[in-house]
Backbone as JSON, one array per atom type, in Angstrom:
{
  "sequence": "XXXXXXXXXXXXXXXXXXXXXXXXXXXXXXXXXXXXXXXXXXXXXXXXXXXXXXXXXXXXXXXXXXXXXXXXXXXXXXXXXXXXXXXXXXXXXXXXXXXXXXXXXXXXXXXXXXXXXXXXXXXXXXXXXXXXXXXXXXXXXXXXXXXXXXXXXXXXXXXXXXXXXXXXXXXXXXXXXXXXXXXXXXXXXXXXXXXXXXXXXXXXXXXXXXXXXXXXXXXXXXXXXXXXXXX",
  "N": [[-64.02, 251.33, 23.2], [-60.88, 251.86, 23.82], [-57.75, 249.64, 24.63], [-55.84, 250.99, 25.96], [-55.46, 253.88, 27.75], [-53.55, 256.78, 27.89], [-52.3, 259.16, 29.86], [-50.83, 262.52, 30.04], [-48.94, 265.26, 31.32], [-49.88, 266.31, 33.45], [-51.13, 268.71, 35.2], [-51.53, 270.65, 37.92], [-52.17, 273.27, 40.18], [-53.53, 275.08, 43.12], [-55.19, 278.02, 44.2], [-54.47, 279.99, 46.17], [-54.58, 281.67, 49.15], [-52.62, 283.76, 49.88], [-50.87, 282.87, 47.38], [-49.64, 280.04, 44.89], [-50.72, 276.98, 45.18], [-49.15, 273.82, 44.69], [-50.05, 270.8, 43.34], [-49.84, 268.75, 41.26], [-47.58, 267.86, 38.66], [-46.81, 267.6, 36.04], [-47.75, 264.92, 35.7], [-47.83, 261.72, 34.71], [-49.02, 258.94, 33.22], [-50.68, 255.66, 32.58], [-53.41, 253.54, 31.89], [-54.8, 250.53, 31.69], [-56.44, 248.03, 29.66], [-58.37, 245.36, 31.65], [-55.79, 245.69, 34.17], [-54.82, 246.46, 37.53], [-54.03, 249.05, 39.03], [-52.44, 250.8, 41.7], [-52.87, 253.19, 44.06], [-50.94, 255.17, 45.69], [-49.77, 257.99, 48.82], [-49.28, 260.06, 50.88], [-51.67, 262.14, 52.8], [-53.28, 265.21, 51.34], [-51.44, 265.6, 49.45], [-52.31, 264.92, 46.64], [-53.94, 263.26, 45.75], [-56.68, 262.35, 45.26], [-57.2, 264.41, 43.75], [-55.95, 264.51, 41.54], [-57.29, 261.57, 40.71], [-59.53, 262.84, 40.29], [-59.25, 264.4, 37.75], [-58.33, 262.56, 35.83], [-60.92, 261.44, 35.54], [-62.88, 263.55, 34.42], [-63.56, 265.09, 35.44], [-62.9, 267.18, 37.37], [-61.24, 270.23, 35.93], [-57.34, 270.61, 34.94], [-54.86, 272.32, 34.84], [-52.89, 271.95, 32.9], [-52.84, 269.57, 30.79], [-53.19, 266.06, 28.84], [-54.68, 263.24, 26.45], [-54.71, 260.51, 25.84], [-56.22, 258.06, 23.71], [-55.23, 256.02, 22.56], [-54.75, 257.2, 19.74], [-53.47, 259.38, 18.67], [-52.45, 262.07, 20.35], [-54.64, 264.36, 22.86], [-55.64, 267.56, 24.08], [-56.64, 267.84, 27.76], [-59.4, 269.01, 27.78], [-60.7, 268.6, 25.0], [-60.86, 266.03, 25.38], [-62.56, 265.84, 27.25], [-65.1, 265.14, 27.4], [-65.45, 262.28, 26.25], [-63.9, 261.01, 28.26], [-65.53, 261.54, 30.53], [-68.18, 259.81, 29.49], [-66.66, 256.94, 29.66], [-64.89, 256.89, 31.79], [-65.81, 255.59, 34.83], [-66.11, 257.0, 38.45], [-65.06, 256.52, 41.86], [-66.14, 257.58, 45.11], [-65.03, 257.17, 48.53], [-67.33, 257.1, 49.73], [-69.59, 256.48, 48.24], [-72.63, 258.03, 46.18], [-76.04, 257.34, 47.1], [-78.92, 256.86, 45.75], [-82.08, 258.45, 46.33], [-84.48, 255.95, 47.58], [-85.07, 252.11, 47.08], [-82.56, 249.78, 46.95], [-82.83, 248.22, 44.64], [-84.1, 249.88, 42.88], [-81.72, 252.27, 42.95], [-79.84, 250.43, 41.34], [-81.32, 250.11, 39.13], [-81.31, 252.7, 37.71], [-79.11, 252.98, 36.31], [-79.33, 251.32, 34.38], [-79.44, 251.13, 30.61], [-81.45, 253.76, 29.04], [-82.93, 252.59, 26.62], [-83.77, 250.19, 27.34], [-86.3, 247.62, 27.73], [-88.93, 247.59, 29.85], [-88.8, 244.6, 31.21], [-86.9, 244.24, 30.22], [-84.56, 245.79, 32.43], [-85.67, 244.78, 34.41], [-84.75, 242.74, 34.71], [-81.82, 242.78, 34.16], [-80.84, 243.97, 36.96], [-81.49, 242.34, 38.86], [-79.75, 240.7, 37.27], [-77.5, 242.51, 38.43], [-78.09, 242.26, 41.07], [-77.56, 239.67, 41.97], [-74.94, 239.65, 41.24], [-73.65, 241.41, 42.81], [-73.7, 240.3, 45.24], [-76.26, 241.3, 46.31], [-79.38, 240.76, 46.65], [-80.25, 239.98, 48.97], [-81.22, 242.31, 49.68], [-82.55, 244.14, 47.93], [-84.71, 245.17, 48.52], [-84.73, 247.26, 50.15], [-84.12, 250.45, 51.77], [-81.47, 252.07, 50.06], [-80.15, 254.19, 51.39], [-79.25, 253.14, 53.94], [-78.34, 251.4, 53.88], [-75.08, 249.6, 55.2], [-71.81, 251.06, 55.52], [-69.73, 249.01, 53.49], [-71.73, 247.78, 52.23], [-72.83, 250.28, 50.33], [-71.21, 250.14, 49.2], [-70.74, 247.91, 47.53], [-73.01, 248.35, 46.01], [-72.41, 250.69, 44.68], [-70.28, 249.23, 42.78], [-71.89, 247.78, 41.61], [-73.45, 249.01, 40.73], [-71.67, 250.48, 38.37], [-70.97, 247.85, 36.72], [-73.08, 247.38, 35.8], [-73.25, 249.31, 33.7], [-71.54, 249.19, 32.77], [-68.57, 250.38, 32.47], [-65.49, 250.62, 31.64], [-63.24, 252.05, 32.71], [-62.55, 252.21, 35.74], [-62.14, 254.61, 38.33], [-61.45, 253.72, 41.83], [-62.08, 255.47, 44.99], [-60.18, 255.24, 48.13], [-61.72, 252.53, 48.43], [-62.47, 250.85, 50.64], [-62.61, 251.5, 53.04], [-62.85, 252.1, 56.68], [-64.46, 249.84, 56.33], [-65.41, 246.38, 57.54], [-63.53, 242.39, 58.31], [-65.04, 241.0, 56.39], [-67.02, 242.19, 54.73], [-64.38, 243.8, 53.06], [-63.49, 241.41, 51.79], [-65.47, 240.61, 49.83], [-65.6, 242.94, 48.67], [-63.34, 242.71, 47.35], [-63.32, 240.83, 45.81], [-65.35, 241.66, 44.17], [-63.8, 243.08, 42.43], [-62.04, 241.76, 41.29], [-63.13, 240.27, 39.87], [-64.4, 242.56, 37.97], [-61.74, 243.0, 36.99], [-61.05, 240.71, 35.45], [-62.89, 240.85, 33.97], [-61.76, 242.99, 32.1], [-61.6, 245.05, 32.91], [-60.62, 248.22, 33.01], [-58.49, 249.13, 36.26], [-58.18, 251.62, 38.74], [-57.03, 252.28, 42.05], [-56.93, 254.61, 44.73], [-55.44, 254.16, 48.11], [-54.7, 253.88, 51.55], [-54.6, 251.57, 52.58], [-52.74, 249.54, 51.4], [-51.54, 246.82, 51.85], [-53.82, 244.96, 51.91], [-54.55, 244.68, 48.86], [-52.65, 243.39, 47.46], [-52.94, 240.4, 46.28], [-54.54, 241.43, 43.65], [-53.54, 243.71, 42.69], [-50.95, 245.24, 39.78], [-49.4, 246.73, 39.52], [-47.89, 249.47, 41.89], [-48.08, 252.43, 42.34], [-46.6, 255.86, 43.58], [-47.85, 259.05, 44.65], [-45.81, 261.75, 45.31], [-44.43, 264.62, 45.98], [-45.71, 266.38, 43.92], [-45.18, 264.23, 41.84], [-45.62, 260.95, 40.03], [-44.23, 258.15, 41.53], [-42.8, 254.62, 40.86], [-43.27, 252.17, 43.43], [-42.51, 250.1, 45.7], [-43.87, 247.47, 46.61], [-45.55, 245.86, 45.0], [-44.58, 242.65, 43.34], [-42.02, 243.09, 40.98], [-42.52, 241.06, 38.51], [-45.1, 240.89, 37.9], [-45.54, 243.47, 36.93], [-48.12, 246.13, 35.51], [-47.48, 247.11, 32.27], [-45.56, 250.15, 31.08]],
  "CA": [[-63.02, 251.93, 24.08], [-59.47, 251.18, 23.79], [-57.18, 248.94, 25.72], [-55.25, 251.3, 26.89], [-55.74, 255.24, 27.67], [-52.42, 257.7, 28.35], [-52.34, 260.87, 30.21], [-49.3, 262.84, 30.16], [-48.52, 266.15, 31.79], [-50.85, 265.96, 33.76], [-50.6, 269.47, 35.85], [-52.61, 271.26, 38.89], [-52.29, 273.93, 41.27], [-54.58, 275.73, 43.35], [-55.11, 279.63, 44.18], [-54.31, 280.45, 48.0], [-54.5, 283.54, 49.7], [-50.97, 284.53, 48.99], [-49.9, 282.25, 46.17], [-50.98, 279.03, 44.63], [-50.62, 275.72, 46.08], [-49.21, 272.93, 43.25], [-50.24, 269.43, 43.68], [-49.13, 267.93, 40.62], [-46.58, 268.52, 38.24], [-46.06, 266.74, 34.72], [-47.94, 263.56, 36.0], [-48.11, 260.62, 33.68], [-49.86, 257.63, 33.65], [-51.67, 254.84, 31.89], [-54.37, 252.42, 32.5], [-54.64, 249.41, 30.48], [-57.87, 247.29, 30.38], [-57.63, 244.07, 32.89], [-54.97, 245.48, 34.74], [-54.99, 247.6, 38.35], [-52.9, 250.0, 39.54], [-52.47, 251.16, 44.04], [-51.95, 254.42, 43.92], [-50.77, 255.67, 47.7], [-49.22, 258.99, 49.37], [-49.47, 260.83, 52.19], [-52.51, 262.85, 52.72], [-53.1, 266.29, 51.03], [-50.23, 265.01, 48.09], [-53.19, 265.81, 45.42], [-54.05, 261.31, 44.75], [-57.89, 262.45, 45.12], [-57.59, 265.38, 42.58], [-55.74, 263.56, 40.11], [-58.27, 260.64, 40.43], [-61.18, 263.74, 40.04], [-58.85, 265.07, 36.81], [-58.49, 261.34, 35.06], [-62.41, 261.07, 35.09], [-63.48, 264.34, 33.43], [-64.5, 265.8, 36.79], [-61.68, 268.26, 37.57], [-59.85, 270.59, 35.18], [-56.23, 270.18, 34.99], [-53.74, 273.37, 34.67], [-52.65, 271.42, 31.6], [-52.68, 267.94, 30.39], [-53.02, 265.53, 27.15], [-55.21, 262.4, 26.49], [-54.53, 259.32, 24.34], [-56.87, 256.95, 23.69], [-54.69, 255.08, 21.18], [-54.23, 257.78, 18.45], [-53.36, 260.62, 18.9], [-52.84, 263.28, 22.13], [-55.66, 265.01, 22.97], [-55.55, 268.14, 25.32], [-57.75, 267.49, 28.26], [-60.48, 269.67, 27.27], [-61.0, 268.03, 24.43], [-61.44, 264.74, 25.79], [-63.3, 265.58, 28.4], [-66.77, 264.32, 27.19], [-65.32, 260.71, 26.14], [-63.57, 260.73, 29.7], [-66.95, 261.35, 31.47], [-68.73, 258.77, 28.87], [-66.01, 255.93, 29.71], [-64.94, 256.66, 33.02], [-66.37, 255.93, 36.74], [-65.26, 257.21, 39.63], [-66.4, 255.93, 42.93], [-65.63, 257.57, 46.24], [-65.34, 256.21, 49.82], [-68.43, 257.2, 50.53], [-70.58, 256.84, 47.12], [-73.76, 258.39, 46.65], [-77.27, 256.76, 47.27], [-80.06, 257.78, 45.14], [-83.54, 258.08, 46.85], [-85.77, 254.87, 47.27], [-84.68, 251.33, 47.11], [-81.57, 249.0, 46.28], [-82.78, 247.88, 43.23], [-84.23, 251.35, 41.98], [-80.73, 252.57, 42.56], [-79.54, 249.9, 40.32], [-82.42, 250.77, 37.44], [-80.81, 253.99, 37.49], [-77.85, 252.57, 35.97], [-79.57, 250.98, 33.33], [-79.66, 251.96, 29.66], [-82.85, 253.94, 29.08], [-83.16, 251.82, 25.53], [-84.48, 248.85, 27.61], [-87.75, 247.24, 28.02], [-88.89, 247.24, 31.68], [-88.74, 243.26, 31.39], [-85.24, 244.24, 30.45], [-84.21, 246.44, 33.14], [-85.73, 243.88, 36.0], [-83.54, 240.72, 34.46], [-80.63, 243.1, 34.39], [-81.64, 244.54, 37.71], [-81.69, 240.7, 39.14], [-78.39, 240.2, 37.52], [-76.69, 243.02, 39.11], [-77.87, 242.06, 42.51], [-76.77, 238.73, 42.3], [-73.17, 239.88, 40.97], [-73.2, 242.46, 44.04], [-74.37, 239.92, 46.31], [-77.24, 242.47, 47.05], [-80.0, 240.08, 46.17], [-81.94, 240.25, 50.02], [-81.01, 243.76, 49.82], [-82.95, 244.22, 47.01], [-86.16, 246.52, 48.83], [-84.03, 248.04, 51.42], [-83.82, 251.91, 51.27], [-80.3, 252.32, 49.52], [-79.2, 255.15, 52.13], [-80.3, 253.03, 55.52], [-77.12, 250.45, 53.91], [-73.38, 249.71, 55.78], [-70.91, 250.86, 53.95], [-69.18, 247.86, 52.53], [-72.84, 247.44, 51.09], [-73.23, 250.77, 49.93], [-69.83, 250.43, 48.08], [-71.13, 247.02, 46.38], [-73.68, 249.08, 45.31], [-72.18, 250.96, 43.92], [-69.98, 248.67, 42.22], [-72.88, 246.95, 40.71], [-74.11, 250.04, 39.11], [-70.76, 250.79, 37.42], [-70.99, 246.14, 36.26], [-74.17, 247.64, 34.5], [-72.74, 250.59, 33.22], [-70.04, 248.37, 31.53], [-67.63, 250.71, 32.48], [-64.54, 250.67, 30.7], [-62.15, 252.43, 33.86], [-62.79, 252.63, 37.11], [-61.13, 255.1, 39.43], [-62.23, 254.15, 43.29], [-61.16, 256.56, 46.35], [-60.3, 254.47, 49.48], [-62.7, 251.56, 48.5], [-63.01, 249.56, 51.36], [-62.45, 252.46, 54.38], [-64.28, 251.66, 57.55], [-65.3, 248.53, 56.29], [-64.81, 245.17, 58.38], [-62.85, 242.14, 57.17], [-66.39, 239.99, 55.66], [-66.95, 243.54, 53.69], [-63.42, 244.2, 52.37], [-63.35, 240.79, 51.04], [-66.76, 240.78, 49.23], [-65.6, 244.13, 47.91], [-62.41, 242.66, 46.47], [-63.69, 239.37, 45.47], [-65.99, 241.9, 43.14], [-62.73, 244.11, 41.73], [-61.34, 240.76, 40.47], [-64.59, 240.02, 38.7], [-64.43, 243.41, 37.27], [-60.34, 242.74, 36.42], [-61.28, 239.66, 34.29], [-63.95, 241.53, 32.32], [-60.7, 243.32, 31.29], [-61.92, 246.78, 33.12], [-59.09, 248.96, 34.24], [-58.76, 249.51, 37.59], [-57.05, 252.44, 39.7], [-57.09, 252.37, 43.28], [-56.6, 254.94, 46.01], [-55.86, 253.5, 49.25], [-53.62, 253.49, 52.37], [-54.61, 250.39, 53.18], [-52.09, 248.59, 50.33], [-51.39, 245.57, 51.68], [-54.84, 244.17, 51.46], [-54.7, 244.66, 47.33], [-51.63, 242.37, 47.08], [-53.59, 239.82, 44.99], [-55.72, 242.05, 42.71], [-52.4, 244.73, 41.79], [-50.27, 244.4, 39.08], [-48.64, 247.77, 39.99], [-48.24, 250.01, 42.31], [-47.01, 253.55, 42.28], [-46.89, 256.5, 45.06], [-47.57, 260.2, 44.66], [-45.08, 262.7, 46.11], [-43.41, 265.62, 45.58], [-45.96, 266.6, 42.91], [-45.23, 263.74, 40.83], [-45.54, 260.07, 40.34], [-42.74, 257.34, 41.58], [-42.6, 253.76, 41.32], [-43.32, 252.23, 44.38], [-41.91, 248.48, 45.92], [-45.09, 246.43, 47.1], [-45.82, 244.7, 43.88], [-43.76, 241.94, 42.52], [-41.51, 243.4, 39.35], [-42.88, 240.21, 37.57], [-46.51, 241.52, 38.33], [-46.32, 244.88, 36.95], [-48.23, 246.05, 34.24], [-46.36, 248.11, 31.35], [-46.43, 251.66, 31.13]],
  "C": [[-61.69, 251.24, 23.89], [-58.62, 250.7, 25.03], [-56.39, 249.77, 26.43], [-55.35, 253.38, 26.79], [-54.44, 255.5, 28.5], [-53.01, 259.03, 28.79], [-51.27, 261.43, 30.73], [-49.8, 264.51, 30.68], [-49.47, 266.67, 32.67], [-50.67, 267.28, 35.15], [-51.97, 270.48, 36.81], [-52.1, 272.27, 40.09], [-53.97, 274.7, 41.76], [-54.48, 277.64, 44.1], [-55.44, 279.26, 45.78], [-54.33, 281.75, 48.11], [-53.61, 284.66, 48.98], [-50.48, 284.19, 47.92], [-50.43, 281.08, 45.98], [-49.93, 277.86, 45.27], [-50.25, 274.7, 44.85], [-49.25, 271.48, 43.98], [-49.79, 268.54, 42.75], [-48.34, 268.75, 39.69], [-46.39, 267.68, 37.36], [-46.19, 265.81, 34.88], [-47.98, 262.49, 34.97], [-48.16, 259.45, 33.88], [-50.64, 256.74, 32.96], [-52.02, 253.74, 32.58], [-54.54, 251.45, 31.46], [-55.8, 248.74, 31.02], [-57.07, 245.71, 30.73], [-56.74, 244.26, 34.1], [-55.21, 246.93, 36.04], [-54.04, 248.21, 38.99], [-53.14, 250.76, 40.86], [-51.99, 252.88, 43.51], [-52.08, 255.1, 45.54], [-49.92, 256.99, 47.63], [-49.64, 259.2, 50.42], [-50.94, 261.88, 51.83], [-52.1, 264.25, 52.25], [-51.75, 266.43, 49.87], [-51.43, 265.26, 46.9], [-53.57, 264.02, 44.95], [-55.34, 261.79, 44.6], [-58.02, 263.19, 43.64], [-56.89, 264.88, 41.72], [-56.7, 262.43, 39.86], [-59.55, 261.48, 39.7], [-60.54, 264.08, 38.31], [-59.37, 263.97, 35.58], [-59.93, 260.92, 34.88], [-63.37, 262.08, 34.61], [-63.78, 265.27, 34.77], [-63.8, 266.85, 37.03], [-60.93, 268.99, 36.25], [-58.38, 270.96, 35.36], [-55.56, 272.16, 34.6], [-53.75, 273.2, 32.81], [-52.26, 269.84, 31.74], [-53.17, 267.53, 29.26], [-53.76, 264.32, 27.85], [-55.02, 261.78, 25.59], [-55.1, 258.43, 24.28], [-56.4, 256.15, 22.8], [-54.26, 255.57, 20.01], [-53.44, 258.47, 18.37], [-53.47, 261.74, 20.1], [-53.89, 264.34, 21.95], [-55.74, 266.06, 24.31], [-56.74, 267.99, 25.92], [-59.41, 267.83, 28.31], [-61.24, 269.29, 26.21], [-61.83, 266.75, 24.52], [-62.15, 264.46, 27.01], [-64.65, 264.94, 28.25], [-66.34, 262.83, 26.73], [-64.79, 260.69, 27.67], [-65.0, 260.68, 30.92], [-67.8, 260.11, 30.87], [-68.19, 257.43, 29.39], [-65.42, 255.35, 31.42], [-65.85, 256.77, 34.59], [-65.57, 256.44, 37.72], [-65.81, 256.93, 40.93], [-65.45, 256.52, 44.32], [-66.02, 256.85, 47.07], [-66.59, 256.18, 50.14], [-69.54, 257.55, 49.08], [-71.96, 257.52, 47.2], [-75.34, 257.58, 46.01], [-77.99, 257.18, 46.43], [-81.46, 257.15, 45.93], [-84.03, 256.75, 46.73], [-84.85, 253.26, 47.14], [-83.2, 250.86, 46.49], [-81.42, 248.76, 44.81], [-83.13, 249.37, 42.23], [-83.0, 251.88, 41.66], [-79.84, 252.1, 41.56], [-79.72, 249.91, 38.67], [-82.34, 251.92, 36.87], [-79.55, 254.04, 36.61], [-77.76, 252.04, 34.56], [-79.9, 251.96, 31.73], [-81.16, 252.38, 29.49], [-83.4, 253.38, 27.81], [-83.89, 250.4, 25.53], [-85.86, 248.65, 27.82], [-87.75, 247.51, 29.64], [-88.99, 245.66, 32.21], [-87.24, 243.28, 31.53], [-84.03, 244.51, 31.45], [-84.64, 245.68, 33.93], [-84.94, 243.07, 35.9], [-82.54, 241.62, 34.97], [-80.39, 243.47, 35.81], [-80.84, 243.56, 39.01], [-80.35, 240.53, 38.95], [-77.61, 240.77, 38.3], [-76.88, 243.04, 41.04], [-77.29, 241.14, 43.4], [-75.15, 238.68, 41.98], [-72.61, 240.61, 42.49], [-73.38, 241.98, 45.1], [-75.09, 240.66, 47.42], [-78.46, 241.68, 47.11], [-81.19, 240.29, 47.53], [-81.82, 241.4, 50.36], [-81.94, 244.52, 48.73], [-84.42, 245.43, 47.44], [-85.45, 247.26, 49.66], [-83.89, 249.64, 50.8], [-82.26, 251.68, 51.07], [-79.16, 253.12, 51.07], [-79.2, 254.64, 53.43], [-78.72, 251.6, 55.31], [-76.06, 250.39, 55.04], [-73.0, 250.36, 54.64], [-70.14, 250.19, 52.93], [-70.32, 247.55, 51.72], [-73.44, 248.49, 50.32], [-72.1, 250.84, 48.99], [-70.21, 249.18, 47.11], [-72.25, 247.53, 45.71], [-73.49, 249.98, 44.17], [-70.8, 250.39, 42.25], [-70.76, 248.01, 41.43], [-73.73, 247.94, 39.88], [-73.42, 249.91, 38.05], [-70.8, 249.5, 36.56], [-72.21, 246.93, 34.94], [-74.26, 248.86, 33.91], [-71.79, 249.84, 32.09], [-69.0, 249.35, 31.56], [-66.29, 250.59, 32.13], [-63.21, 250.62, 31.93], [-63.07, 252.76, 34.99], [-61.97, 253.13, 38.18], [-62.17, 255.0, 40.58], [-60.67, 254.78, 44.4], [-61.12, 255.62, 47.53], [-61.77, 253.54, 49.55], [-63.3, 250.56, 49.53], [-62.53, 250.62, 53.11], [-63.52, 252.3, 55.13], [-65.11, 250.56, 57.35], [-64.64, 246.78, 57.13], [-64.03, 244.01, 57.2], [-63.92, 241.61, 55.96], [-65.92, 241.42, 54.82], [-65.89, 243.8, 52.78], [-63.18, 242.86, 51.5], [-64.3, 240.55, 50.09], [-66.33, 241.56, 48.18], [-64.33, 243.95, 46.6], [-62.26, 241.44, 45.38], [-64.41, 240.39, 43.68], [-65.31, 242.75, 42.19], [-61.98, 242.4, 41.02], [-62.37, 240.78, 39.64], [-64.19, 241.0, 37.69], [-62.88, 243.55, 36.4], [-60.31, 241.71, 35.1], [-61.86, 239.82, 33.67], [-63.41, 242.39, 32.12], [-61.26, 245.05, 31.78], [-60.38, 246.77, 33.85], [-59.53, 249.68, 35.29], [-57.53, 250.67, 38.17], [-57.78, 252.46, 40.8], [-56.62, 253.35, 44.18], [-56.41, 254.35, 47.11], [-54.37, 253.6, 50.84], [-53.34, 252.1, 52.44], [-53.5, 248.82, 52.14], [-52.04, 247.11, 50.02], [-52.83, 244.33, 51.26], [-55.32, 243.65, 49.88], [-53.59, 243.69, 46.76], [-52.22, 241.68, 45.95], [-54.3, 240.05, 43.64], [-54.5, 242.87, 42.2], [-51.75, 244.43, 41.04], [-49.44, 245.57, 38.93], [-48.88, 249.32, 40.84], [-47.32, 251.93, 42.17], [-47.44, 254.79, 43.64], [-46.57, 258.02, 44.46], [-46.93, 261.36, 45.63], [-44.32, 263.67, 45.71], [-44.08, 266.54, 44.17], [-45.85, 265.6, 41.71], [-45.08, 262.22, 41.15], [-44.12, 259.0, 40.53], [-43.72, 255.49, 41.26], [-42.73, 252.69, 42.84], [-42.98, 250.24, 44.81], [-43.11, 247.6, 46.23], [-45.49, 245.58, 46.36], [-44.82, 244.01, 43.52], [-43.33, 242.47, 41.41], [-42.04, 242.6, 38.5], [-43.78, 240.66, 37.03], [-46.75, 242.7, 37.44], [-46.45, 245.34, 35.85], [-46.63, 247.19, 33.56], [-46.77, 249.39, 31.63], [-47.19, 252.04, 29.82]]
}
């Protein structure tokens, strides 16, 4: 996977009764591995469905993909975008039956089953899930169903990670746990994008922030200029 993936024109409306509804408009944006990016607006501004577009999940009006070579219209690159990227909403989803099963779900199916318990093991102790480990998955909090799912994506080796309001409804123990494990994932050089109102709490972990409005992305003041990655 390459260090850094572009997406340019990045365009969406939707079909209304009378006429269509546009949410973005000629967006553009890159993610660079190591480095995370806040992305804030006002509700109903389109930050979700551009997060759903950038991970293969949504199709776009029109838009382009660059993984380093060459632009690629999004259609194209939609099967490496699903291969490379995660996406994790506020409210991830559980799969039937225990903590750790949900974890073994995550694993490559190329492994031994000696393989898949070590790894299993590691990702519970990365997720500090470890006496969580028999618990039904869906019976979690949510600050522990979000390290959950953070510790799938660790054994996924995920490349990018787009999360939706990562730490919503969660207390402070929880939100720091949760961000303690987005640094982790920053220093094993994954790129990070963030949804979030909550901004100020990402101070330490951002290295830029930007704000959707008007259909398109701005610049936004909360990060240090020193701080902020390139485009």
């Amino acid at each position: 996977m390459t260090e850094k993936i572009t997406f340019s024109r990045i365009t969406k409306s939707f079909a209304g009764s009378f006429s269509a509804t546009k949410l973005l408009s000629d967006v553009d944006i890159a993610l660079h591995g190591g480095k995370v990016i806040l992305l804030t607006g006002e509700n109903g501004t389109g930050k979700t469905t551009l997060l759903r577009i950038l991970a293969g999940l949504l199709k776009p009006d029109f838009g382009t993909v660059n993984f380093g070579a060459t632009d690629e219209h999004w259609k194209h690159a939609r099967k490496r975008l699903l291969k490379n990227v995660m996406y994790l909403h506020q409210r991830p989803y559980m799969f039937e039956g225990s903590v750790s099963r949900n974890m073994a779900l995550a694993v490559p199916g190329s492994m031994s089953r000696k393989q898949t318990r070590e790894r299993v093991n590691q990702a519970l102790e990365w997720g500090m899930l470890t006496r969580h480990a028999l618990a039904n998955a869906k019976t979690l909090s949510g600050g522990q169903q979000q390290r959950v799912a953070l510790a799938r994506a660790w054994l996924r080796q995920s490349p990018i990670m787009l999360l939706d309001e990562p730490i919503a409804n969660m207390d402070t123990q929880s939100s720091a746990r949760t961000i303690k494990l987005l640094h982790q994932l920053k220093h094993a050089n994954t790129a990070i994008l963030i949804c979030s109102h909550n901004y100020q709490i990402f101070d330490s972990l951002v290295d830029r922030h930007v704000e959707l409005a008007n259909y398109q992305l701005t610049e936004a003041q909360s990060i240090k200029a020193d701080n902020r990655v390139p485009r």
